[in-house]
C-alpha positions in Angstrom: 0.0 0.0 0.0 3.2 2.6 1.0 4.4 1.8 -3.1 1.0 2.8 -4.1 2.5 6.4 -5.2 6.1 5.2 -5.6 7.1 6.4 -8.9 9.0 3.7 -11.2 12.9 4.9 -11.8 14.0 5.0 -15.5 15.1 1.2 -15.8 11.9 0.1 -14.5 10.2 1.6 -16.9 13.0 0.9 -19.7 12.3 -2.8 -18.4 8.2 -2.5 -19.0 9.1 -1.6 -22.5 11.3 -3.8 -23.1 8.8 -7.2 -21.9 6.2 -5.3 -24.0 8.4 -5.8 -27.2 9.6 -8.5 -26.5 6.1 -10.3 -26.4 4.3 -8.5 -29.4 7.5 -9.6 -31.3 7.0 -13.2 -30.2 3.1 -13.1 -30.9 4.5 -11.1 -34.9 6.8 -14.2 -35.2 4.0 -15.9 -36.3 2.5 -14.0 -38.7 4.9 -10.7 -39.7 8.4 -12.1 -39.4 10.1 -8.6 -40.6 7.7 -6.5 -38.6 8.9 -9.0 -35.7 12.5 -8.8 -36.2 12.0 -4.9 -36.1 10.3 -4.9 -32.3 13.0 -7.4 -31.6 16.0 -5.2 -32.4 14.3 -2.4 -30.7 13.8 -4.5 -27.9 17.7 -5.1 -27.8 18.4 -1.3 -28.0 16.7 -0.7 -25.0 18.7 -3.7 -23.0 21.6 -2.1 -24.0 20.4 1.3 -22.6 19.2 -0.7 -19.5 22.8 -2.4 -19.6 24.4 1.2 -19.6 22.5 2.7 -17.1 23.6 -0.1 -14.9 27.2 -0.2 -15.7 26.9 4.0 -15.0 25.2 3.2 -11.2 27.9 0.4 -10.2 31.1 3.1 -11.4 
């Protein structure tokens, strides 16, 4: 209930984004394979940026 106005930091919402691309790529696979690949490689940059933003906390 005290998290109920907790705002989400960057990489938790980086992290939302990135499960949301992940699965509409996985439900594309299916039917739009180069539509898919698309959400998939922008579903990488944003691990990266997630990756970085990590790497730039732990220095």
């Amino acid at each position: 209930m005290f998290g109920l106005f907790k705002k989400k930091s960057k990489v938790e919402k980086l992290q939302e984004k990135y499960e949301k691309l992940l699965e509409q790529s996985f439900r594309l696979s299916k039917t739009n394979r180069t539509e898919s690949d698309r959400l998939q490689l922008e579903a990488d940059n944003i691990l990266k940026e997630i990756d970085a933003i990590n790497e730039a906390q732990n220095a």
